[in-house]
C-alpha positions as a printed NumPy array, in Angstrom:
array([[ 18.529, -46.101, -20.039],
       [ 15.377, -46.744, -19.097],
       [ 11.847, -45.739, -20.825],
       [ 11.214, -44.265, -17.331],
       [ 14.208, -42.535, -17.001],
       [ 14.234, -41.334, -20.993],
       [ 10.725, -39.666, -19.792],
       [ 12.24 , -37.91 , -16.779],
       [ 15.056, -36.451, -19.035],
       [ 12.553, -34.992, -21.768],
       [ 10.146, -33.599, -19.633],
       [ 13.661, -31.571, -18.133],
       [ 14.268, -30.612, -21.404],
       [ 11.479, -29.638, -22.218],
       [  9.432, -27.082, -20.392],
       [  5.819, -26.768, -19.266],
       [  5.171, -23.542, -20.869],
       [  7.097, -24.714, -24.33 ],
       [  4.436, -27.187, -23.924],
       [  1.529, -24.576, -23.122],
       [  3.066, -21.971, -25.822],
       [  0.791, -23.709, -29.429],
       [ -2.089, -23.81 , -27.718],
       [ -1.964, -19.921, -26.429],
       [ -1.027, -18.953, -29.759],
       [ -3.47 , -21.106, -31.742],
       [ -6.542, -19.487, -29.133],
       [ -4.805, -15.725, -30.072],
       [ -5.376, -16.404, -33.669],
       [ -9.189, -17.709, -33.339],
       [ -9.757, -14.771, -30.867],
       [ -8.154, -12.337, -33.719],
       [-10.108, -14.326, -36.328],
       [-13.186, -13.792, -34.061],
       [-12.689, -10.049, -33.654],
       [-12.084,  -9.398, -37.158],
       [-15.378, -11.14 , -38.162],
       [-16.765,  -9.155, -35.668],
       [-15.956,  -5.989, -37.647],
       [-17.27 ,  -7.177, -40.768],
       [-20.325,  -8.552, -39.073],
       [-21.467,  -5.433, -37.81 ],
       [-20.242,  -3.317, -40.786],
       [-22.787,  -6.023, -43.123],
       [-25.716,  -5.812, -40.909],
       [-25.063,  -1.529, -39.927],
       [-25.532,  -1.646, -43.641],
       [-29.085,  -3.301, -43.86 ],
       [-30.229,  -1.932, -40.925],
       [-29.947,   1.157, -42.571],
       [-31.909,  -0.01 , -45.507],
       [-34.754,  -1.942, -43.755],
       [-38.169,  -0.684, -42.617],
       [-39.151,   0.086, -39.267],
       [-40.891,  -3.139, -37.932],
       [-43.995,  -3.522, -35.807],
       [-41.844,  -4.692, -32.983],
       [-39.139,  -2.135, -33.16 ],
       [-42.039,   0.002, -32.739],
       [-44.112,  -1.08 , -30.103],
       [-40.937,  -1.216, -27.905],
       [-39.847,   2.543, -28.662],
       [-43.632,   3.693, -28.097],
       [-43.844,   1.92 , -24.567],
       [-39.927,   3.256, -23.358],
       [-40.855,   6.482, -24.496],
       [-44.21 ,   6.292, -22.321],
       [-42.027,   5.635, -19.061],
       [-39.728,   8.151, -19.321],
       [-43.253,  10.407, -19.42 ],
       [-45.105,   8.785, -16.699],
       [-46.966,   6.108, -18.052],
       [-46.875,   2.184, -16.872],
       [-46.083,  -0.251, -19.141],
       [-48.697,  -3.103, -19.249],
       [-51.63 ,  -0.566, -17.279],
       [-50.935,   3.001, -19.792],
       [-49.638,   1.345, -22.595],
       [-49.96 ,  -2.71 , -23.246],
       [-47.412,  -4.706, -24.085],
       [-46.618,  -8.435, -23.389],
       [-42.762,  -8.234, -23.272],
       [-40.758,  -8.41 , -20.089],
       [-38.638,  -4.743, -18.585],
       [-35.76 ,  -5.404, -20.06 ],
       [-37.374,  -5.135, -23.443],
       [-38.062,  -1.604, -22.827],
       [-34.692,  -0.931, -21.742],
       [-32.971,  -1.548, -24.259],
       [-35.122,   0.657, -26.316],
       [-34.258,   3.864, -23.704],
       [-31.526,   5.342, -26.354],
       [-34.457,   5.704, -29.24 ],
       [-36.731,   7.456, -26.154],
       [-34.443,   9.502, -25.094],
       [-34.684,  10.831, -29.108],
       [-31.373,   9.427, -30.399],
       [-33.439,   7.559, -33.253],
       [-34.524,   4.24 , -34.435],
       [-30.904,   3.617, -36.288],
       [-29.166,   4.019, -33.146],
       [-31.509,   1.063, -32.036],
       [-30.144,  -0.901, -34.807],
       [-26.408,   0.133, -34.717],
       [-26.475,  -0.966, -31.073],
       [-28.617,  -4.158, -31.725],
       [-25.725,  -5.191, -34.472],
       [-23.471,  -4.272, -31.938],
       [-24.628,  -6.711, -29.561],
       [-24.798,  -9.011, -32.786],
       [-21.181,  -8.589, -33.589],
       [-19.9  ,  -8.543, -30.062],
       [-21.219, -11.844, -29.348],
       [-19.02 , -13.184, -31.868],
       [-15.838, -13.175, -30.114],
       [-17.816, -14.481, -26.581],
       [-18.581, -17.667, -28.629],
       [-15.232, -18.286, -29.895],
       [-14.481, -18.445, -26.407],
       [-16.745, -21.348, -25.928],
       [-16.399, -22.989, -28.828],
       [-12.637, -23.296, -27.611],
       [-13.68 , -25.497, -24.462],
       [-16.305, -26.862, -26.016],
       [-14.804, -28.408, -29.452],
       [-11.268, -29.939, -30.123],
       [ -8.564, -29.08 , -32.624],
       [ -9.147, -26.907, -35.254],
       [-13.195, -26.733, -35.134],
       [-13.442, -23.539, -32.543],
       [-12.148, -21.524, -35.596],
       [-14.569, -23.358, -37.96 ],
       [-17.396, -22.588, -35.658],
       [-16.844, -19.236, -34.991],
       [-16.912, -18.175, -39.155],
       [-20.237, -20.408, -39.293],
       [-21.478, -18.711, -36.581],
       [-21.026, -15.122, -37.883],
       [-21.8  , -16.197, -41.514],
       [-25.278, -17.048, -39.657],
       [-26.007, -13.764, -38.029],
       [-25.264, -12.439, -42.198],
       [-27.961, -13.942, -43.41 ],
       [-30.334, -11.17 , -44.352],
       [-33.128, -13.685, -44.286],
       [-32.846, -13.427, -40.185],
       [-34.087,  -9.602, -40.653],
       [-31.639,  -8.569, -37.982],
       [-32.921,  -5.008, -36.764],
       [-33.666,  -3.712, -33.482],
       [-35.16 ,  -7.12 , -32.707],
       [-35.206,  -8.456, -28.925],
       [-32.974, -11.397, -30.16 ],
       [-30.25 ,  -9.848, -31.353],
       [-30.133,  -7.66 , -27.425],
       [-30.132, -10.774, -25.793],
       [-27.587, -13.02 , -28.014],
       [-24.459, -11.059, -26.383],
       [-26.302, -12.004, -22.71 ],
       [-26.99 , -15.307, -23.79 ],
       [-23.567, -16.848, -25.013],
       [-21.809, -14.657, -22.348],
       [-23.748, -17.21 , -19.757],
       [-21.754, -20.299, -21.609],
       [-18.623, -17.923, -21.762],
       [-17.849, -16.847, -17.721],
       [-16.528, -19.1  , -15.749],
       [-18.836, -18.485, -12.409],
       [-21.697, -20.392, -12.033],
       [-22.99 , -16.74 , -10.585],
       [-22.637, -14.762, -13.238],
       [-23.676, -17.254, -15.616],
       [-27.209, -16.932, -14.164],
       [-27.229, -13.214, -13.907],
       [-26.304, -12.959, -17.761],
       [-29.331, -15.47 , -18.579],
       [-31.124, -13.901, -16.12 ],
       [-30.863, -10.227, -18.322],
       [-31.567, -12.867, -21.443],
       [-34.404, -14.017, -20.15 ],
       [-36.107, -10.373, -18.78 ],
       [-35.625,  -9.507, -22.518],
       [-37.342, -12.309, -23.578],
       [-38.635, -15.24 , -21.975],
       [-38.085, -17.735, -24.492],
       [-34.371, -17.629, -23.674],
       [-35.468, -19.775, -20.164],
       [-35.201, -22.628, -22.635],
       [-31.457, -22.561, -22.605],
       [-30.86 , -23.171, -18.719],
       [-30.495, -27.36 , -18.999],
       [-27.026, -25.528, -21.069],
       [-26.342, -24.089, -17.815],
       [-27.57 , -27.032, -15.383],
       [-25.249, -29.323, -17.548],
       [-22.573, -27.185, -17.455],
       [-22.309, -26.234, -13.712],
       [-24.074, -29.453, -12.368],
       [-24.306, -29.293,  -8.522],
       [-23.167, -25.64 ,  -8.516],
       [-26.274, -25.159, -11.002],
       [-28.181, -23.65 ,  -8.301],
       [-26.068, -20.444,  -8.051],
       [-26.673, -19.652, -11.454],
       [-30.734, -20.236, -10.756],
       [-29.528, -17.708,  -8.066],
       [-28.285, -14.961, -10.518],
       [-31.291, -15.373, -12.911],
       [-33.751, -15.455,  -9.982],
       [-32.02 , -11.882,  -8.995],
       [-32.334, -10.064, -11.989],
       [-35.737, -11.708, -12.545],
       [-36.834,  -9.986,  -9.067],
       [-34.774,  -6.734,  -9.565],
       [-36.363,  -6.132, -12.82 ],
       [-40.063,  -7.188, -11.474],
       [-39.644,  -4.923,  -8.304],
       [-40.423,  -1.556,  -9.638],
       [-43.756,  -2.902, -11.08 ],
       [-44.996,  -4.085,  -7.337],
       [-47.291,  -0.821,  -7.539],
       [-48.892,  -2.727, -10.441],
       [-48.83 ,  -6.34 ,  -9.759],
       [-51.61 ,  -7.347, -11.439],
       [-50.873,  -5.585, -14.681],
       [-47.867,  -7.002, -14.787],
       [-48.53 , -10.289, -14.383],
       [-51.317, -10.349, -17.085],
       [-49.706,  -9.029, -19.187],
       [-46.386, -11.338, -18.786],
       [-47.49 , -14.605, -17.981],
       [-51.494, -14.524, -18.171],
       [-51.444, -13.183, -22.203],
       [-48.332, -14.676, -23.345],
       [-49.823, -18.158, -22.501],
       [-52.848, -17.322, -24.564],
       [-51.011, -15.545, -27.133],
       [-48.505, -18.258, -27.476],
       [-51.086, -21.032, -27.72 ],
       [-52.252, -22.479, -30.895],
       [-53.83 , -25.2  , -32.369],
       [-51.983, -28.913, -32.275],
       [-52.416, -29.32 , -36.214],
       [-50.882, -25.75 , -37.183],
       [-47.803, -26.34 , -34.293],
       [-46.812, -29.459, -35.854],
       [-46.71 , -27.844, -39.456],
       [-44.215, -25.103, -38.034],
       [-42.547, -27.543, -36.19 ],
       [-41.445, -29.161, -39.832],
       [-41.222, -26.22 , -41.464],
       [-38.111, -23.222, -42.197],
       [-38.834, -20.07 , -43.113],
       [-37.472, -19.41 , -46.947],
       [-35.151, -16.564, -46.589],
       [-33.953, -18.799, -43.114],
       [-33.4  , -21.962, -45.636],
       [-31.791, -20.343, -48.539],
       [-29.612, -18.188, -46.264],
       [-28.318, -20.939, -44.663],
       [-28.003, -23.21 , -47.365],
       [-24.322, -23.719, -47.826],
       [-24.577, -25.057, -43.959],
       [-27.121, -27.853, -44.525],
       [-25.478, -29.99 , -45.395],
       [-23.063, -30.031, -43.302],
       [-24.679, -29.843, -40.448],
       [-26.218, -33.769, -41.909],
       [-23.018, -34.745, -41.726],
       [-21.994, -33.539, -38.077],
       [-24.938, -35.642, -36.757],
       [-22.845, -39.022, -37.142],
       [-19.463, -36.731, -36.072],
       [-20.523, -34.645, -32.979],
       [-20.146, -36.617, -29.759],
       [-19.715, -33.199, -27.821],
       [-23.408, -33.636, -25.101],
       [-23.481, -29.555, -24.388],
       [-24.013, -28.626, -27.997],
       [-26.158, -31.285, -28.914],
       [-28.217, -29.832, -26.327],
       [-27.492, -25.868, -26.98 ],
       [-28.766, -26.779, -30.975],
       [-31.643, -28.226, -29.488],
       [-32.568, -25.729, -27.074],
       [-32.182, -22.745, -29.595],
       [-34.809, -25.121, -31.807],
       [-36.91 , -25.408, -28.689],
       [-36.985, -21.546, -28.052],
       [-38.504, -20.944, -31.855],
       [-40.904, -23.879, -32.321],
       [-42.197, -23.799, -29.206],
       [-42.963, -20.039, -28.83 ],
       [-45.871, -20.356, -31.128],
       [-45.269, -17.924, -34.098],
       [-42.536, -18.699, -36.365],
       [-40.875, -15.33 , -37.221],
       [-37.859, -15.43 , -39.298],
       [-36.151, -13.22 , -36.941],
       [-36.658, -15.998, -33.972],
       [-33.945, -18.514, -35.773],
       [-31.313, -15.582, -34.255],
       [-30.993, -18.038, -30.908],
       [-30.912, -21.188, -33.232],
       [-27.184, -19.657, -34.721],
       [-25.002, -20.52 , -31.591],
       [-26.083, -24.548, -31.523],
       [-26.153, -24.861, -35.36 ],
       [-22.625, -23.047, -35.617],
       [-21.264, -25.741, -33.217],
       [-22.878, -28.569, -35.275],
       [-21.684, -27.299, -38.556],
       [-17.836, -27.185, -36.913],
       [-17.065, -31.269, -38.003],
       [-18.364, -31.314, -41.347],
       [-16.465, -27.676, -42.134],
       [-13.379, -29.386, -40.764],
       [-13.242, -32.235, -42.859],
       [-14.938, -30.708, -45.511],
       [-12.189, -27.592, -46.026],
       [ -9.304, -29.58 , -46.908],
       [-10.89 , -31.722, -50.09 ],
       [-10.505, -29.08 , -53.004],
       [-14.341, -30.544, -54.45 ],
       [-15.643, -29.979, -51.59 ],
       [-14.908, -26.233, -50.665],
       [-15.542, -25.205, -53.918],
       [-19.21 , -26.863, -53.587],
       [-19.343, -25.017, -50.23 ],
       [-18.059, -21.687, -52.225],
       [-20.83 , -22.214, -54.988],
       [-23.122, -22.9  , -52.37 ],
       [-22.563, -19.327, -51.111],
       [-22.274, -17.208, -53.617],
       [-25.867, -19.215, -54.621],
       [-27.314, -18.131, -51.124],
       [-26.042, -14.202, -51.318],
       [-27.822, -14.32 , -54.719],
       [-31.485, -13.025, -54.135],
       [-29.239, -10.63 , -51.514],
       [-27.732,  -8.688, -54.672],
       [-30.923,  -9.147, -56.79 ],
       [-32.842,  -7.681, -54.248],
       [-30.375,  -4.939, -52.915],
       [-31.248,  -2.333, -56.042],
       [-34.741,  -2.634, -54.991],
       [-34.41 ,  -1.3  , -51.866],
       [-32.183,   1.38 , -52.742],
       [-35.02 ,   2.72 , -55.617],
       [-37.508,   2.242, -52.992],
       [-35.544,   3.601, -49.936],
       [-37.984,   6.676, -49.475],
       [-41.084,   5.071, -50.237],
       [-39.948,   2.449, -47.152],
       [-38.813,   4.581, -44.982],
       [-41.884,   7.439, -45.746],
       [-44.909,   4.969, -45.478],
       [-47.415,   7.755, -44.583],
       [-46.524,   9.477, -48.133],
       [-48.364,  12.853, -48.682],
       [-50.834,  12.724, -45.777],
       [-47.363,  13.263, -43.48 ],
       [-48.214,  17.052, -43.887],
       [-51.978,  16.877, -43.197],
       [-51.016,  14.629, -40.04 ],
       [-48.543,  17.1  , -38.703],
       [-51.113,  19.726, -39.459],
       [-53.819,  18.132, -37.742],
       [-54.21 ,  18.639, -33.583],
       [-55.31 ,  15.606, -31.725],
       [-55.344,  11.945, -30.764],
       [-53.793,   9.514, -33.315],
       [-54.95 ,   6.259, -33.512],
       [-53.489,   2.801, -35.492],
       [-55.957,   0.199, -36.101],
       [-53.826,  -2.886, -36.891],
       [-51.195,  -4.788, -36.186],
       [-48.533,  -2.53 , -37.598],
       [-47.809,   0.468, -34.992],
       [-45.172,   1.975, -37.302],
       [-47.182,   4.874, -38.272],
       [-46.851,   6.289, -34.345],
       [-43.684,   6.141, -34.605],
       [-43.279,   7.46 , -38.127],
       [-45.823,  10.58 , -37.389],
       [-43.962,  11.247, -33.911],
       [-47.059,  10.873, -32.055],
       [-47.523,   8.595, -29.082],
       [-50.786,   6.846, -28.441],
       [-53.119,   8.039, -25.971],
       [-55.274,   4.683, -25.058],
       [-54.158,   1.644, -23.002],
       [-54.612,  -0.858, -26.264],
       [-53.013,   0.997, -28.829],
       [-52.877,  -1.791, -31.46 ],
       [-55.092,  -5.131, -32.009],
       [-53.238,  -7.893, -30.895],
       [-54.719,  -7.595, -27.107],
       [-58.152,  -7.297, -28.786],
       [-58.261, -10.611, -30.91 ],
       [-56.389, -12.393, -28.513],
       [-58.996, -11.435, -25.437],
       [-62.298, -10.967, -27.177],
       [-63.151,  -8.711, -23.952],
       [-60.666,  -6.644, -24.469],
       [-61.756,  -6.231, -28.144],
       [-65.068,  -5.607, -27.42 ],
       [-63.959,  -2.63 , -25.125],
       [-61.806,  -1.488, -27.774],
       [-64.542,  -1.113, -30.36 ],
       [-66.785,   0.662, -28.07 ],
       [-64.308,   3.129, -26.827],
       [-63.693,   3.401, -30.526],
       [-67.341,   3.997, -31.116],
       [-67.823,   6.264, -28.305],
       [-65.346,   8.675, -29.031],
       [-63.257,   8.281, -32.528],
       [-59.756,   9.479, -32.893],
       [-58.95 ,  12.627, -34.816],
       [-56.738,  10.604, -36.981],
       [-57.115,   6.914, -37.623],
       [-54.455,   4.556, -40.066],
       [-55.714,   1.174, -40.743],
       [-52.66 ,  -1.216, -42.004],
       [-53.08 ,  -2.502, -45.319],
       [-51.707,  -6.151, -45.142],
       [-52.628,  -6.592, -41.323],
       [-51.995, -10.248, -39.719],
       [-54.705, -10.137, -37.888],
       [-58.173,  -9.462, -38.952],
       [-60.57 ,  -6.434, -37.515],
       [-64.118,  -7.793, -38.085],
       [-65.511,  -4.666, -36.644],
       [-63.212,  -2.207, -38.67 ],
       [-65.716,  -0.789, -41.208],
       [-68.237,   0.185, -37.756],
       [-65.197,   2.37 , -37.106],
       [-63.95 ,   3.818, -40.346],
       [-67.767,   4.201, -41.471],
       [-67.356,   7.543, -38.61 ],
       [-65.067,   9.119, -41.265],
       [-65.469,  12.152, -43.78 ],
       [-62.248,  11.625, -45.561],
       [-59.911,   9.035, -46.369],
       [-56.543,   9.425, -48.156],
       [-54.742,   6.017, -49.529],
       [-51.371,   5.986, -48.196],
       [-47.857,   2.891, -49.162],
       [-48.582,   1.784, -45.44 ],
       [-52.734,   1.526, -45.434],
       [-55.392,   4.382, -45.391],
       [-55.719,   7.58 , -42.931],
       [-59.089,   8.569, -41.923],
       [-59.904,  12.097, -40.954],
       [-62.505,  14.458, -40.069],
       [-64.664,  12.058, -37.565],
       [-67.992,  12.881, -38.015],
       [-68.774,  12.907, -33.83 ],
       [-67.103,  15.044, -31.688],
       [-65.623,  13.553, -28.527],
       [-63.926,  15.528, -25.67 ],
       [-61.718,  12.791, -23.946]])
């Protein structure tokens, strides 16, 4: 018999979908694998998101949703530099279901993206490195160095690797689209897209474009607002000096480093392994979207997790298998979840002092009628008194960043002082005109979060 004829009697033998039947099993397990990280995921972070405080962000965001659903503009009412979607997502907290709901549904999106990238790390990587990726990749998203809260990140992760997971070019660009109107460092992933789709890339430019003009239309009534405040501030805000950008450029956060630790390494290796063009450039795009923004937040290295879980894939393969090896890898663990459980009875002592910043001046705020103002760059206490600011600039950052705008601040400021007035104590950003302000004070009480000033000594009717 012929070789030809050998072949034509096997293949009748044996049949297509005997052939088909491994690989559908072997995806079922790494989707099961994926799901059941999932779980865990979201049960690890539910857990720290419960013992974290309330961040400036997280509060900024509920303050500005909560001013929509009561008639004021974001960007002309209250000023903010974030696109719609931001907001959005914050509309459960507004609504008054609380700032843990925020989080439960931010870890949420956190978990749930898990099993959307096991989906593309199966077309994307070979053998058995989908499965390898996919437990880097949720081991990632554990580290409590990241400080995954209610941050914008961990919204638009789900959006983000559901663009690399659909198979329409489409829909690819309406879920970066909804990942970019969260936040517009996520633009920095569409060459992913443009390599992935190639001449059909400009559909997916067609999604994004949509949901970048059906998010934009409602603010037509304030164009100009809008604008500055998304494109005209962010380019100031985001701009720094050449020297300082090229130290963050070199540099990881700590928590980000020693979290990550046991990967390090490997990732080294995968450089001379990974041949694999999309997630050379997916790693280097997630880089690009935190160095380039021009703050280096630990909770920005969130987008870096998808690219670095891909690159990591090799060197766990190879690594697993060679006894010396994973047990380095387990010590290397265990060594990165240390300061976790040294640190863990801490926050447990000081659980009420975190979460109760304003301390014993609580009462005398609640007891006190009028406006309530936050001099800083930590808008917590609004949130934490349940009272919503009353002027456009309702923290600092517009002020130092547009020294008009800060001069119009302090005279307002001036002109007609607050009935209440926090300053932050450990403030990024310095106030040189804060003592004109608190100077108009009778009292002051020393509060965990900074000092609250009452009893302005001139009357203003606003």
């Amino acid at each position: 018999m012929t070789l030809a004829k050998h072949a034509a009697v096997t293949w009748d033998r044996v049949r297509p979908s005997d052939l088909a039947r491994p690989r559908i099993m072997s995806a079922l397990r790494e989707l099961r694998l994926a799901w059941i990280l999932a779980g865990i995921l979201f049960g690890w972070l539910a857990i720290f998101a419960w013992m974290q405080p309330l961040s400036p962000d997280e509060a900024v965001y509920k303050i500005v949703a909560t001013g929509a659903l009561h008639g004021q503009w974001p960007y002309r009412d209250l000023f903010d530099h974030k696109p719609p979607l931001a907001y959005a997502w914050y509309l459960p907290a507004a609504l008054g279901a609380g700032m843990m709901t925020e989080r439960v549904l931010a870890a949420l999106c956190c978990a749930g993206s898990v099993p959307v990238f096991a989906v593309v790390a199966r077309r994307w990587l070979r053998g058995r490195q989908p499965a390898f990726a996919t437990v880097a990749f949720a081991a990632l998203l554990a580290n409590p160095g990241l400080a995954v809260r209610a941050n914008l990140e961990s919204f638009l992760l789900l959006p983000l690797v559901g663009a690399f997971a659909v198979t329409t070019p489409l829909l690819a660009g309406v879920l970066l689209g909804i990942a970019v109107m969260t936040k517009p460092m996520a633009l920095l992933f569409a060459p992913v897209l443009l390599l992935v789709w190639k001449r059909q890339a400009w559909k997916a430019a067609a999604g994004a474009a949509a949901i970048g003009g059906a998010a934009s239309l409602p603010f037509v009534p304030i164009w100009h607002d809008y604008w500055t405040a998304n494109v005209t501030f962010n380019l100031e805000y985001g701009s720094m000096p050449l020297a300082e950008r090229l130290r963050t450029l070199f540099t990881v956060p700590a928590p980000i480093f020693v979290g990550w630790l046991p990967l390090w390494g490997l990732l080294a290796a995968a450089a001379l392994r990974m041949r694999a063009v999309r997630v050379w450039l997916l790693a280097l795009c997630g880089v690009a979207s935190v160095k380039l923004s021009g703050q280096d937040f630990n909770h920005y290295y969130t987008l870096v997790a998808p690219g670095a879980a891909m690159l990591a894939a090799p060197g766990l393969a190879w690594a697993w298998p060679r006894l010396a090896f994973r047990g380095i890898l387990i010590v290397a663990v265990l060594a990165s979840l240390l300061p976790v459980f040294l640190g863990f009875p801490s926050l447990v002592r000081n659980y009420d002092a975190i979460h109760h910043p304003l301390g014993d001046a609580a009462s005398v705020i609640d007891a006190t009628p009028g406006e309530f103002f936050v001099l800083g760059d930590h808008e917590q206490p609004y949130v934490q008194a349940d009272r919503q600011p009353e002027r456009r600039f309702f923290f600092v950052v517009p002020a130092i960043v547009r020294p008009e705008w800060g001069e119009e601040m302090r005279q307002g400021l001036l002109a007609c002082p607050p009935a209440i007035l926090v300053t932050a104590g450990d403030s990024l950003f310095t106030v040189p005109w804060k003592d004109q302000v608190t100077a108009l004070y009778a009292r002051r009480i020393d509060v965990p979060a900074g000092q609250v000033y009452l009893n302005p000594r001139i009357t203003c009717t606003r």
